[in-house]
C-alpha positions as CSV (number, residue, x, y, z in Angstrom):
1,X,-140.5,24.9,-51.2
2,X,-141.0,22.2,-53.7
3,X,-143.9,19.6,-52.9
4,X,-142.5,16.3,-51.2
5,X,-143.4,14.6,-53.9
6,X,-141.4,16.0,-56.5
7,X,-138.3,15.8,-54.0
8,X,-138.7,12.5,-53.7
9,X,-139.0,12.0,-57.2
10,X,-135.6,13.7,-58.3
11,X,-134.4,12.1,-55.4
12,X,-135.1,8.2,-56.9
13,X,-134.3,9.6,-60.2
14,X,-130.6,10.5,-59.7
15,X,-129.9,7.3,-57.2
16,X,-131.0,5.2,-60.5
17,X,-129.4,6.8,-62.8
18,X,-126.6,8.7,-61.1
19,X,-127.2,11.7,-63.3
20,X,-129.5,13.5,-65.6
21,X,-130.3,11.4,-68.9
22,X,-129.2,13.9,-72.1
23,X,-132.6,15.7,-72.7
24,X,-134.6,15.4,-76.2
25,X,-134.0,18.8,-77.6
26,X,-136.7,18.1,-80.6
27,X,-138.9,19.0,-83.5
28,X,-141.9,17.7,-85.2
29,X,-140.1,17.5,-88.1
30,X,-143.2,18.0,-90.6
31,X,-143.9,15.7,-93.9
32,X,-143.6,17.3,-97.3
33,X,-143.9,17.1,-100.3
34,X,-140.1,16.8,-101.2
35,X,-137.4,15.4,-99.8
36,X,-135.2,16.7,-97.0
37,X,-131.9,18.7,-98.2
38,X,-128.9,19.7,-95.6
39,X,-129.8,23.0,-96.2
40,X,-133.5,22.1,-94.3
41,X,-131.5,20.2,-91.6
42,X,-129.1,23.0,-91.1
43,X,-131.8,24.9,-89.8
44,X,-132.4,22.9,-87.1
45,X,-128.6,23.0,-85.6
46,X,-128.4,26.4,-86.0
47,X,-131.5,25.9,-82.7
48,X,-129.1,23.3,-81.4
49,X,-132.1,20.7,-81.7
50,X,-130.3,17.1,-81.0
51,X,-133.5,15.3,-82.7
52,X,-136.8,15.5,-84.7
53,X,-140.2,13.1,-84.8
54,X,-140.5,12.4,-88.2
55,X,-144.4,11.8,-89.1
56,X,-145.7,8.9,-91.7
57,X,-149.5,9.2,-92.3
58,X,-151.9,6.9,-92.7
59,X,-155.5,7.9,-93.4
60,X,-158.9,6.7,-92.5
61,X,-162.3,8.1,-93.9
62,X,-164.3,9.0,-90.7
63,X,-164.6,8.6,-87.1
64,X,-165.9,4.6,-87.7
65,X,-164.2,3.3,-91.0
66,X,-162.1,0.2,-89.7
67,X,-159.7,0.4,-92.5
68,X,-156.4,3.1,-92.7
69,X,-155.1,3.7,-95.8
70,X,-150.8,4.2,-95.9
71,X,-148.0,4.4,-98.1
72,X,-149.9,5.0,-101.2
73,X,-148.6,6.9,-104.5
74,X,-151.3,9.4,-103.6
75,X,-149.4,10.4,-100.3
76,X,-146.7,13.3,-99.5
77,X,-143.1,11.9,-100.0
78,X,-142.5,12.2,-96.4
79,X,-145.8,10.8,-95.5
80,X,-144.7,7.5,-97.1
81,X,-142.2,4.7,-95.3
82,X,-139.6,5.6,-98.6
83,X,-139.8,9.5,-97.5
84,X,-139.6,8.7,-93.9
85,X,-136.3,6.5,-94.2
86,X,-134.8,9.7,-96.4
87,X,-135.5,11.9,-93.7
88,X,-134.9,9.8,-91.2
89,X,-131.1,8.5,-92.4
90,X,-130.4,12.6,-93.3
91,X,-131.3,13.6,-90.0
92,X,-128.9,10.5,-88.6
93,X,-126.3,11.2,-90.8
94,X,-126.5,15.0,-89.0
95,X,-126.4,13.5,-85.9
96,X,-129.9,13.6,-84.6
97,X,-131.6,10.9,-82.8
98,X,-135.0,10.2,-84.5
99,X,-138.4,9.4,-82.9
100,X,-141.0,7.6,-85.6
101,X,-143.9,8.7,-84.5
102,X,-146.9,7.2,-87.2
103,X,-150.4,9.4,-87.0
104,X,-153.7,9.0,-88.3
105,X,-155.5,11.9,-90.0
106,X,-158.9,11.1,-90.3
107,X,-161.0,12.8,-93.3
108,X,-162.5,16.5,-92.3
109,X,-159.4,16.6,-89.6
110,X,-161.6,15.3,-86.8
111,X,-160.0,14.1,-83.8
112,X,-158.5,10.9,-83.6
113,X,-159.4,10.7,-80.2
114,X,-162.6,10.0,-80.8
115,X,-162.3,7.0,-83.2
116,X,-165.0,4.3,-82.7
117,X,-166.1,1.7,-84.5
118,X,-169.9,0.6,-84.4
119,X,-169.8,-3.3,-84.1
120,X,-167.3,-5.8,-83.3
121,X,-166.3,-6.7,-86.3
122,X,-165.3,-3.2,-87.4
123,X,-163.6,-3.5,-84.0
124,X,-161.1,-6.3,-85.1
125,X,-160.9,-4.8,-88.8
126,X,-159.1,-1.7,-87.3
127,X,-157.3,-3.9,-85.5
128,X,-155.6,-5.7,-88.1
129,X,-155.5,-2.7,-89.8
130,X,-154.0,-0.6,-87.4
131,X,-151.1,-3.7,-87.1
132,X,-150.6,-3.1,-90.6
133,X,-149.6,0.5,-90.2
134,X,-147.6,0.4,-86.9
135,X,-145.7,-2.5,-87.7
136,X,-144.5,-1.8,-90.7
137,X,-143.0,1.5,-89.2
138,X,-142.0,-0.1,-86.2
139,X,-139.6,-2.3,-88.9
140,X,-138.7,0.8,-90.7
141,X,-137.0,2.3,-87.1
142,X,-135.5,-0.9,-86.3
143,X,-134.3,-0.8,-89.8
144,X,-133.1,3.0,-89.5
145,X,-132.0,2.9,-85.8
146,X,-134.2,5.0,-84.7
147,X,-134.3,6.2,-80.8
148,X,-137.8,6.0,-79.8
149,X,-141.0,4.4,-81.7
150,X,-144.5,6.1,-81.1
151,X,-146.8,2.6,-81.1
152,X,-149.9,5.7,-81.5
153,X,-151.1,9.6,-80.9
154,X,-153.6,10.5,-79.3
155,X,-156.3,7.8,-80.0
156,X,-158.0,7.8,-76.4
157,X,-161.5,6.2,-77.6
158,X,-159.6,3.1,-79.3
159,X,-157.4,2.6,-75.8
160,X,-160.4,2.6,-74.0
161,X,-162.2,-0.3,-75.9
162,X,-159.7,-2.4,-76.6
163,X,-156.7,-1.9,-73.9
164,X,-156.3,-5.9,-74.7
165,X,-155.1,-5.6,-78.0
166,X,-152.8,-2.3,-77.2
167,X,-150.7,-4.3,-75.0
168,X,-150.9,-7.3,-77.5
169,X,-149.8,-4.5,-79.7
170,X,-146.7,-3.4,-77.5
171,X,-145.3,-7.2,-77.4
172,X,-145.6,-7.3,-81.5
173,X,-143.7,-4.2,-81.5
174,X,-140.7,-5.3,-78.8
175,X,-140.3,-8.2,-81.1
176,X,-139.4,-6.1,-84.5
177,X,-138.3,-3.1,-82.4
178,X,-135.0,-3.2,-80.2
179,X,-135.4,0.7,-78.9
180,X,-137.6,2.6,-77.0
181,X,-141.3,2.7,-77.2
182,X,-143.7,5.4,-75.9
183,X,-147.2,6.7,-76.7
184,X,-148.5,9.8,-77.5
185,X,-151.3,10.1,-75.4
186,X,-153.3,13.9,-75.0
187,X,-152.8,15.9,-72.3
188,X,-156.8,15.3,-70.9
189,X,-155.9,11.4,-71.4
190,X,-152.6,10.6,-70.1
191,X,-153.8,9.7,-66.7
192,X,-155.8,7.4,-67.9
193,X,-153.8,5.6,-70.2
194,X,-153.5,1.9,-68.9
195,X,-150.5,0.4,-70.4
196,X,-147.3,3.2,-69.2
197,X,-146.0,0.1,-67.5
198,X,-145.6,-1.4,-71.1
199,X,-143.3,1.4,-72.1
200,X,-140.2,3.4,-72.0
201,X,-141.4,6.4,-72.0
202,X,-144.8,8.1,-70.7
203,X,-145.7,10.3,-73.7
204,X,-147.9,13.2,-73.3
205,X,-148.8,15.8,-76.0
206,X,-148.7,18.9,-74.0
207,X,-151.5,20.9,-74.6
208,X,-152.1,21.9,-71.6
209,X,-154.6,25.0,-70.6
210,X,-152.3,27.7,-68.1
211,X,-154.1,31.1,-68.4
212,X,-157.0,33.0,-70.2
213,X,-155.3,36.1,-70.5
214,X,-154.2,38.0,-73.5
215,X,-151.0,37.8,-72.8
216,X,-150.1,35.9,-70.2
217,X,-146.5,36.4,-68.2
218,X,-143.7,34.3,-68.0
219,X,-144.7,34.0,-64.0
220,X,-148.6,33.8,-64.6
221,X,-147.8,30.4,-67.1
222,X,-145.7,29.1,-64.4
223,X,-148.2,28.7,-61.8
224,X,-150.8,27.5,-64.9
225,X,-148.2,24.9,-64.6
226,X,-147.8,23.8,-61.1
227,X,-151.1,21.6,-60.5
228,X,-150.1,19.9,-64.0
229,X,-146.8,19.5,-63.2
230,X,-147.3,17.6,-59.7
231,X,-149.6,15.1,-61.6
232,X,-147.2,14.8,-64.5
233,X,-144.5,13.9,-61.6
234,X,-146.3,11.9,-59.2
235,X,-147.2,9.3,-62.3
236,X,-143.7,9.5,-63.2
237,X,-142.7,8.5,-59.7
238,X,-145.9,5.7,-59.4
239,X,-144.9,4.2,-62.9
240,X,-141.1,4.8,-62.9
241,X,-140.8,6.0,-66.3
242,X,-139.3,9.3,-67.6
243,X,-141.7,11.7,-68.6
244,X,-141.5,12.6,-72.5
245,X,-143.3,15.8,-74.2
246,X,-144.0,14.1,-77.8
247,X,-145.7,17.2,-78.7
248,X,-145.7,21.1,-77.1
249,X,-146.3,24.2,-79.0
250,X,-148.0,27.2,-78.8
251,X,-149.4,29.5,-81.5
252,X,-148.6,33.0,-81.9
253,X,-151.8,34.4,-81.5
254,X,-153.9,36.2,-78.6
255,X,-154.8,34.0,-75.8
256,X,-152.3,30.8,-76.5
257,X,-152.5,29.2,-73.3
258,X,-156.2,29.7,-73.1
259,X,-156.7,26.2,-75.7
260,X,-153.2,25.3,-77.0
261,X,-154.7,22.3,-78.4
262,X,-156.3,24.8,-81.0
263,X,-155.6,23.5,-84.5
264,X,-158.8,25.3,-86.4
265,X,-158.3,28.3,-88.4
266,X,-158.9,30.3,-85.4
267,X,-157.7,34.1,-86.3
268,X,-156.7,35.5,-82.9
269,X,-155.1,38.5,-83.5
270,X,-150.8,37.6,-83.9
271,X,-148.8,37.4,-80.6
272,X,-145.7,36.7,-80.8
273,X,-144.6,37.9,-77.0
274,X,-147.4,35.2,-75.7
275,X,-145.9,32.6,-77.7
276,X,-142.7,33.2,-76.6
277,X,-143.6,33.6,-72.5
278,X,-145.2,30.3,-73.1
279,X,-142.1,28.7,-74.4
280,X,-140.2,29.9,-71.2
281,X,-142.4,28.5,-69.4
282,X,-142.5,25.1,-70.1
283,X,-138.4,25.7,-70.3
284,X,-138.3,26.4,-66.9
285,X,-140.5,24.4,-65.2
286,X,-139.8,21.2,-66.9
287,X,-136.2,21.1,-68.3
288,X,-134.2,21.1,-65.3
289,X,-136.1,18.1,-63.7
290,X,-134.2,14.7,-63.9
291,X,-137.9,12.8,-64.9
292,X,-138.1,14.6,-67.5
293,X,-136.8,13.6,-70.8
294,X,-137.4,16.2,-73.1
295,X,-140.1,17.0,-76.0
296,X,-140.9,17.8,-79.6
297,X,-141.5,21.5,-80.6
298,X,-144.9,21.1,-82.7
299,X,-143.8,22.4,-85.1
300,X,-141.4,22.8,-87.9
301,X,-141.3,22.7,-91.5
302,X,-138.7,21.8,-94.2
303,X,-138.9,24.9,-95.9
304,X,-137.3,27.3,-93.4
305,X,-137.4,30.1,-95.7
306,X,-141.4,29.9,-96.6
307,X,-142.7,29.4,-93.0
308,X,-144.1,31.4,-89.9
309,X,-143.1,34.9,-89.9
310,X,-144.3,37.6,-88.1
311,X,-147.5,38.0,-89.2
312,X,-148.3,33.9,-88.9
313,X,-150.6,33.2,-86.2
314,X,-149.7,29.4,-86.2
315,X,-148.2,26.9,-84.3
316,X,-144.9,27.0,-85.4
317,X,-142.0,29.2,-84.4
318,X,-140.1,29.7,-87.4
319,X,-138.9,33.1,-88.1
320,X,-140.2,34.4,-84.9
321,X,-138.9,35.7,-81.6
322,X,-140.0,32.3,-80.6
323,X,-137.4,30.3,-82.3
324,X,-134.3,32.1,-80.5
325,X,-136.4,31.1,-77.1
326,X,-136.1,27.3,-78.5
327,X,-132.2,28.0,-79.5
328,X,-131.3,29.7,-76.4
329,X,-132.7,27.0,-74.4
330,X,-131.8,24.1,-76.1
331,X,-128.1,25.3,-76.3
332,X,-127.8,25.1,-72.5
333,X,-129.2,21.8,-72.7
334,X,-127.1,20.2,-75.1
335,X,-125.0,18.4,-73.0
């Protein structure tokens, strides 16, 4: 029997609403070099996905430089705000709703959670630089339309020193923005992110660990899940906001669900059925709930033709047994 709390839950869900909200079916629709064709888009219907995260970068030099640098010449077309609109009005135009979801990628790839300035000063620097960044995409998705705007990812260390200017940060974006906001928070810092009341959506990149086997079963990932899952709902319930998977993935590789977080060059040996299991998984146990909004699929690139395969130990699913997992399940929830 299903814990109390989750009855409950579904319970105040559907008397709110009066039924389920139409699920995000998405991507992490990954920046490139060029721009996005209808023959890169018509990839993603054929998997029946109803939106896509597209991903402007800015970039910062370490884990203390107070300044980020964005929408230079020296960027990625799509990592740019002129790229971002291009994808962003071709994906429209297809009929996908779009979340712009900015991201920081600090020099080395170290983790963004872990940003921390040394005085003050370098405090409020980042500040006004991080304004910079976020506000001028939070204009480019009023601008475009866009569904949801992602105010930040996974930037735990900044939230915890300054949760004053995050929520002065969330007003400055209600003002420019007319949609729906959410944050991208990581799946050890989501319960402690102190501004969910702010938003629309409580965003978690889902990375969570499930099991240290090999290859882990359909069944054995499901009851990695349940202890996860009954936090994830209970801060639904205790917050009232819909629950929103901004990133989930899995690589095909030994041992996914061990560290799905893994984003080294880590060379497990390539498994495609423990990427797939794990994708069930998180179908099953998540879609069918009315708190839950949907998620991202981290993640897919425009150049269908040139990615995954079967012997790609990475994230995404492309060209994999994974990827009919995604369509199958994404066509039952299209409605």
């Amino acid at each position: 029997m299903r814990n109390l709390g989750l009855i409950l839950l579904c319970f105040f869900q559907f008397c709110c609403s009066g039924r389920s909200q139409k699920k995000f079916n998405g991507v992490s629709f990954v920046a490139s070099r060029e721009e996005v064709a209808q023959p890169h888009v018509d990839e993603l219907m054929k998997i029946y996905a109803n939106s896509a995260s597209v991903m402007p970068f800015g970039f910062i030099r370490d884990l203390s430089s107070p300044t980020i640098f964005f929408d230079t010449d020296r960027q990625w077309f799509g990592e740019t705000r002129k790229g971002a609109k291009q994808y962003i009005e071709l994906l429209q135009k297809n009929g996908l709703r779009v979340m712009v979801k900015p991201q920081i990628w600090i020099g080395g790839g170290q983790f963004t959670g872990t940003i921390k300035m040394q005085s003050l000063e370098d405090w409020k620097t980042l500040e006004d630089s991080y304004n910079k960044f976020i506000l001028n995409y939070a204009e480019l998705a009023e601008e475009t339309k866009a569904a949801v705007f992602c105010i930040g990812t996974e930037l735990e260390t900044f939230v915890t020193n300054r949760p004053e200017y995050w929520r002065e940060l969330i007003g400055k974006v209600r003002k420019i923005y007319s949609g729906k906001i959410t944050y991208a928070a990581n799946w050890d810092e989501y319960a402690r992110t102190p501004f969910w009341d702010k938003l629309d959506f409580i965003g978690i990149d889902a990375y969570f660990p499930l099991s240290e086997s090999k290859t882990p079963s359909v069944e054995e990932l499901k009851l990695g899940w349940q202890p996860w899952k009954q936090k994830i709902a209970e801060l639904s319930l205790n917050t009232k906001k819909p629950v929103l998977f901004t990133e989930f993935g899995y690589r095909s590789m030994d041992f996914t669900a061990k560290k799905p977080w893994l984003v080294d060059r880590t060379e497990e040996g390539v498994n495609m059925e423990g990427q797939s299991n794990a994708k069930k998984a998180i179908f099953e146990e998540f879609w069918n709930e009315d708190w839950f909004a949907g998620g991202f699929v981290w993640k897919w690139f425009i150049q269908h033709d040139r990615s995954g395969g079967d012997k790609d130990n990475r994230f995404t699913p492309q060209n994999k047994p994974s990827q009919g997992i995604i369509a199958n399940y994404y066509k039952q929830h299209k409605d």
